[in-house]
mmCIF file of the C-alpha atoms, coordinates in Angstrom:
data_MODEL
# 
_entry.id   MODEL 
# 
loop_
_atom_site.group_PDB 
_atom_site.id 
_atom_site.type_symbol 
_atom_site.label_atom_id 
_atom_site.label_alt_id 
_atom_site.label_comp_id 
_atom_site.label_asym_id 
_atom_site.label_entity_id 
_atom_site.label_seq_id 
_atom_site.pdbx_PDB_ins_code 
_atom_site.Cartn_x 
_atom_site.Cartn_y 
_atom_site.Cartn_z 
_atom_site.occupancy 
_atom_site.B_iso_or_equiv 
_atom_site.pdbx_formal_charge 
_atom_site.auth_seq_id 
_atom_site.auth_comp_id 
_atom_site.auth_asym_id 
_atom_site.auth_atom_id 
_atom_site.pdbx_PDB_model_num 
ATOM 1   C CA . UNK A 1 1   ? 94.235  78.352  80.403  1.00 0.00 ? 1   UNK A CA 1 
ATOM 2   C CA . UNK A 1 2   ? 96.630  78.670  83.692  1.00 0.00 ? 2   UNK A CA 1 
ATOM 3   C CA . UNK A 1 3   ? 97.692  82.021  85.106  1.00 0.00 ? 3   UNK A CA 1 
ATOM 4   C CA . UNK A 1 4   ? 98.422  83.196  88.550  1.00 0.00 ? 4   UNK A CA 1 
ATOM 5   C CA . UNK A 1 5   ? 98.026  86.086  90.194  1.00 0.00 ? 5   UNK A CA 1 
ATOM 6   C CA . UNK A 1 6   ? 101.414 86.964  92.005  1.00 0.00 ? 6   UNK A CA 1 
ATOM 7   C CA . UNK A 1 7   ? 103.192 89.599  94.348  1.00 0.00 ? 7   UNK A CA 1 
ATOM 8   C CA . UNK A 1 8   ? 106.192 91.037  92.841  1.00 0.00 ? 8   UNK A CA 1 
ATOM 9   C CA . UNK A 1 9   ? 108.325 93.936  94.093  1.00 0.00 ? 9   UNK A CA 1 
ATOM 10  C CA . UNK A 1 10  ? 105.207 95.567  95.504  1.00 0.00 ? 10  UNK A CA 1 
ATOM 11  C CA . UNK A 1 11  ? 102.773 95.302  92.819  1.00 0.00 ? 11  UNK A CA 1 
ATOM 12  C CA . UNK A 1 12  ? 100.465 92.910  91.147  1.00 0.00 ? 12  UNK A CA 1 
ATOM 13  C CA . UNK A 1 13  ? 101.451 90.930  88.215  1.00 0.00 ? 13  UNK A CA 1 
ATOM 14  C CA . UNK A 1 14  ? 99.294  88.212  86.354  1.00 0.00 ? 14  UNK A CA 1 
ATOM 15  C CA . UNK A 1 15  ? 101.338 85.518  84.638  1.00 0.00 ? 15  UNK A CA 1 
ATOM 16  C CA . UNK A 1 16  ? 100.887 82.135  82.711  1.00 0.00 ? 16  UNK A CA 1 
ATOM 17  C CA . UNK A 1 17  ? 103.661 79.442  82.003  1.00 0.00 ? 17  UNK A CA 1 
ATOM 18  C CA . UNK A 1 18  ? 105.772 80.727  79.057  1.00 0.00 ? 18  UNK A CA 1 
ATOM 19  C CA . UNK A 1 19  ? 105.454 84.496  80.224  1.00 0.00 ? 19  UNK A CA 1 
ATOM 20  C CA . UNK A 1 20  ? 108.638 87.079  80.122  1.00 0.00 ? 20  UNK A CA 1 
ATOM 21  C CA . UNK A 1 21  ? 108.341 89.568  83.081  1.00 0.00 ? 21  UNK A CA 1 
ATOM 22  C CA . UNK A 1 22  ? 110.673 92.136  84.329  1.00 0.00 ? 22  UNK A CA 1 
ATOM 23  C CA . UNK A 1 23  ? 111.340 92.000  88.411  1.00 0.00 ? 23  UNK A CA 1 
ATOM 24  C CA . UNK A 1 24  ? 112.763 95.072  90.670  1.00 0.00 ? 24  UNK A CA 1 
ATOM 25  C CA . UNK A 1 25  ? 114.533 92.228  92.396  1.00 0.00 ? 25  UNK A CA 1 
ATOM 26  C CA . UNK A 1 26  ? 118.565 92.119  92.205  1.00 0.00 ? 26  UNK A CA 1 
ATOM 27  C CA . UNK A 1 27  ? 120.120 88.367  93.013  1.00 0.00 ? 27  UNK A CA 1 
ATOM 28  C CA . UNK A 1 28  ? 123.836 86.988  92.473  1.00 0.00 ? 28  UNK A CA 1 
ATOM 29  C CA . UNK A 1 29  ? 124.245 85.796  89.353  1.00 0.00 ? 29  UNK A CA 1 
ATOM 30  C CA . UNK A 1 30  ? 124.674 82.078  90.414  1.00 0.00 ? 30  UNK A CA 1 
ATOM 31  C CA . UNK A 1 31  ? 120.980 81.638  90.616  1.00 0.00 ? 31  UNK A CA 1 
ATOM 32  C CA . UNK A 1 32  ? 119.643 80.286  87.447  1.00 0.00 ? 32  UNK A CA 1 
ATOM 33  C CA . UNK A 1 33  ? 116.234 79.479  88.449  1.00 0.00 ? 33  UNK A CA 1 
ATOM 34  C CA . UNK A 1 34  ? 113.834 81.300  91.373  1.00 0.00 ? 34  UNK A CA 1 
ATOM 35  C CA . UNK A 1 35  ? 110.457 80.542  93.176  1.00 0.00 ? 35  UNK A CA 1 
ATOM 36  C CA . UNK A 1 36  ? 108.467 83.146  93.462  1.00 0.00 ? 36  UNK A CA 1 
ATOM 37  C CA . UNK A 1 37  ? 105.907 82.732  96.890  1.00 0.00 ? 37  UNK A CA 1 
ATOM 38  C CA . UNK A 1 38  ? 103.545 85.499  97.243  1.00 0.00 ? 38  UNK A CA 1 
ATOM 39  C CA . UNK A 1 39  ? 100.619 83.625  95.070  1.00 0.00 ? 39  UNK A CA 1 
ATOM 40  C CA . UNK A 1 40  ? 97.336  85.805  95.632  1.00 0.00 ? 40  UNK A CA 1 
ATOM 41  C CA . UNK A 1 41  ? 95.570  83.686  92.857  1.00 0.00 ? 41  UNK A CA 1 
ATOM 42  C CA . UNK A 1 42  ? 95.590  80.802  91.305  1.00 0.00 ? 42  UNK A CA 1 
ATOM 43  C CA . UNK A 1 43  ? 93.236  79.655  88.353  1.00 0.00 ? 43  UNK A CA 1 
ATOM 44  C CA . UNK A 1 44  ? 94.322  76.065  87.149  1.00 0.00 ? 44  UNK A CA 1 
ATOM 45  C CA . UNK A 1 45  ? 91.319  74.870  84.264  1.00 0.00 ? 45  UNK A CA 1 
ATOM 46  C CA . UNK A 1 46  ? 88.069  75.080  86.171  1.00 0.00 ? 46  UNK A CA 1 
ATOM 47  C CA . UNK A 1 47  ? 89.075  75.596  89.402  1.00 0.00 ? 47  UNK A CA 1 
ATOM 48  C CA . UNK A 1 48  ? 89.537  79.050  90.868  1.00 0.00 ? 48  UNK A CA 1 
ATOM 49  C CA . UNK A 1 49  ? 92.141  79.472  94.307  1.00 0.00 ? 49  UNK A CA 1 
ATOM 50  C CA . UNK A 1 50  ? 92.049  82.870  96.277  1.00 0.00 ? 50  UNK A CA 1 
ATOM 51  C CA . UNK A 1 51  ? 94.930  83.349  98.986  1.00 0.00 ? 51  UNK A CA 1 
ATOM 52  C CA . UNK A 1 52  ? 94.224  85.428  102.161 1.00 0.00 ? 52  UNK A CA 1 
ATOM 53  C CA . UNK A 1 53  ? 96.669  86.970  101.288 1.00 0.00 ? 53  UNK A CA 1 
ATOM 54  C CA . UNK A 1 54  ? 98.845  83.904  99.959  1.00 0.00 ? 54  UNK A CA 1 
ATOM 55  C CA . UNK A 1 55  ? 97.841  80.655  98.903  1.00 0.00 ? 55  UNK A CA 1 
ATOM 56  C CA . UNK A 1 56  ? 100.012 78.317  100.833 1.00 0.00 ? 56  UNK A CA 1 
ATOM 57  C CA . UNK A 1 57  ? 101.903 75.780  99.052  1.00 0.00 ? 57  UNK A CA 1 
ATOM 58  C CA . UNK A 1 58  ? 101.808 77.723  95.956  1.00 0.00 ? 58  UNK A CA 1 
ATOM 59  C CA . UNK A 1 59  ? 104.770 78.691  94.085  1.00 0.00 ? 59  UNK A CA 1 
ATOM 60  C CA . UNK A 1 60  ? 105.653 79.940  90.161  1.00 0.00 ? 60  UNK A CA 1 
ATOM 61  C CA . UNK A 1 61  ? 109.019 78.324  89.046  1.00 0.00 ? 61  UNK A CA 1 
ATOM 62  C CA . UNK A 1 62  ? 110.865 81.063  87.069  1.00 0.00 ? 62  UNK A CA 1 
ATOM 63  C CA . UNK A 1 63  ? 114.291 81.240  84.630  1.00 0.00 ? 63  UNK A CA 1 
ATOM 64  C CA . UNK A 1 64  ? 116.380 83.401  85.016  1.00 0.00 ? 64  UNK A CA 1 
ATOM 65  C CA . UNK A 1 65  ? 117.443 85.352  81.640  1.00 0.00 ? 65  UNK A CA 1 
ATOM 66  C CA . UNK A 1 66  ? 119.967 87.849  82.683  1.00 0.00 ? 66  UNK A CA 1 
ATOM 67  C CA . UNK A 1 67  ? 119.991 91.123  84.358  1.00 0.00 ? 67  UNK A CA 1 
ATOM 68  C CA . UNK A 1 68  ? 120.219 95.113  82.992  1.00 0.00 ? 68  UNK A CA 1 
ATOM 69  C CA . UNK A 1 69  ? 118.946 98.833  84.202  1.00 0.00 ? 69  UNK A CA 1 
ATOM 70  C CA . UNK A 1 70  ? 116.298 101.043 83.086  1.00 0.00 ? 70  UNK A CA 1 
ATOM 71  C CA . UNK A 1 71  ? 116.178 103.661 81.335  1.00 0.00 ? 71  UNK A CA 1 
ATOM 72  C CA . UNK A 1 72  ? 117.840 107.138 83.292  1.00 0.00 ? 72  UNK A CA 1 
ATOM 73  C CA . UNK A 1 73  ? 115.158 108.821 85.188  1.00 0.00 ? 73  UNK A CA 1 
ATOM 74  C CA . UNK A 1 74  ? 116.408 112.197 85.916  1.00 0.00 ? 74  UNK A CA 1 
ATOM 75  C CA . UNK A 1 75  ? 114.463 114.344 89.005  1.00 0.00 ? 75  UNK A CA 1 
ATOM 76  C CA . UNK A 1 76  ? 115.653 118.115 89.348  1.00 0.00 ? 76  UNK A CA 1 
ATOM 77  C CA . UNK A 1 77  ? 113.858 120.681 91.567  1.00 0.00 ? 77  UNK A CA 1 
ATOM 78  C CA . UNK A 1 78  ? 114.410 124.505 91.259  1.00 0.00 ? 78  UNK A CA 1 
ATOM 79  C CA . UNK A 1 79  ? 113.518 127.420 93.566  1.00 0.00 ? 79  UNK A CA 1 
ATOM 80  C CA . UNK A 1 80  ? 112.983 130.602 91.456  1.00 0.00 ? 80  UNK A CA 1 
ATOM 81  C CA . UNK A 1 81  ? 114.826 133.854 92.733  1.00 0.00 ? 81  UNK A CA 1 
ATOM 82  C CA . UNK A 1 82  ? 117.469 131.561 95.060  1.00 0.00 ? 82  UNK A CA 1 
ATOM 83  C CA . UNK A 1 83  ? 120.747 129.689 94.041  1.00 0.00 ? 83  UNK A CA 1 
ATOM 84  C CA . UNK A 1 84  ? 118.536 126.642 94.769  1.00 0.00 ? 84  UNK A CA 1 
ATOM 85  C CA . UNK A 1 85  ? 118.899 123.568 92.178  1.00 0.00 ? 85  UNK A CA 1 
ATOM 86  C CA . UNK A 1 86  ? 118.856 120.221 92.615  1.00 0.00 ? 86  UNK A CA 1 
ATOM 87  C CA . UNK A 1 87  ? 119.318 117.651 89.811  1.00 0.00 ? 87  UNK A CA 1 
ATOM 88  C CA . UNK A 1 88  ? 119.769 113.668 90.355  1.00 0.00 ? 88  UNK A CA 1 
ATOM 89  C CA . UNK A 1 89  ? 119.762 110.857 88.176  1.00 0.00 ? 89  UNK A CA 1 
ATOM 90  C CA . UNK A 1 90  ? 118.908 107.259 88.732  1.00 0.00 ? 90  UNK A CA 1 
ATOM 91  C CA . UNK A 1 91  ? 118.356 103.810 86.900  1.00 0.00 ? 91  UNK A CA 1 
ATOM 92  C CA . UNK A 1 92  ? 116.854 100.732 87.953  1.00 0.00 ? 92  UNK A CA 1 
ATOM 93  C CA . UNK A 1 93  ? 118.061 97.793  88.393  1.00 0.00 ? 93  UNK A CA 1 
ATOM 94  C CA . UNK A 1 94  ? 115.887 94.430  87.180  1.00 0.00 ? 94  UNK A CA 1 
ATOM 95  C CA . UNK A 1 95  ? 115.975 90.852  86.369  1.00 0.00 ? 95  UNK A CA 1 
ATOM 96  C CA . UNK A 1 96  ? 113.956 89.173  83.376  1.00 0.00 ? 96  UNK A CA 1 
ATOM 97  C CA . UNK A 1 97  ? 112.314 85.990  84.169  1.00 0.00 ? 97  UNK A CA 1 
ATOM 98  C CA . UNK A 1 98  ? 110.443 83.261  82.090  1.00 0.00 ? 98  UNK A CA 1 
ATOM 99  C CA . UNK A 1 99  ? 108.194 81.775  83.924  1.00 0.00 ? 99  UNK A CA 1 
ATOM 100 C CA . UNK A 1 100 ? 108.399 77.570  83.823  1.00 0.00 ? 100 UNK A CA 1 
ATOM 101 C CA . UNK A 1 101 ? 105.695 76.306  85.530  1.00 0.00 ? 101 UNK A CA 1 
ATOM 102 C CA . UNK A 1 102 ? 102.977 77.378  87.758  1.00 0.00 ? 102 UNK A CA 1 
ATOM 103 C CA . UNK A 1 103 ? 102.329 74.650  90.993  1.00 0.00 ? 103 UNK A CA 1 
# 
């Protein structure tokens, strides 16, 4: 079984060829395929690769299925006794990617 370990958007994800994953990243439309970089591990049958951090060379070739937002996350704050309130909403954008191949 392949999977890689990769960098995405500030976390850690763990993926294998054939995976759907979500991605804080926002691109122009034209792009229909991405390589994602930031490898931090790489297990490919027997054979085990740890980055420090990345593993040069290494790369996960991704498809690009379309774009959306989140879900509205609303954040309000409120001082008791005072005219103080503060409400803000906010939705995230994200890409969904299939991942192709992992080299």
């Amino acid at each position: 079984m392949e999977y890689a370990v990769i960098e995405l958007g500030g976390s850690q994800v763990k993926v294998k060829k054939g995976d759907v994953i979500n991605a804080d990243i926002v691109l122009s439309d034209s792009k229909k395929t991405l390589k994602l970089g930031k490898v931090i591990m790489r297990h490919l049958g027997k054979k085990v690769e740890i980055g420090d951090p990345h593993i040069k060379g290494a790369n996960i070739s991704c498809d690009v299925l379309g774009a959306g937002k989140t879900k509205k996350v609303t954040a309000y704050k409120y001082k008791r006794r005072k005219s103080s309130k503060f409400k803000k909403g906010h939705r995230q954008n994200f890409i969904t990617l299939k991942v192709k191949e992992i080299t």
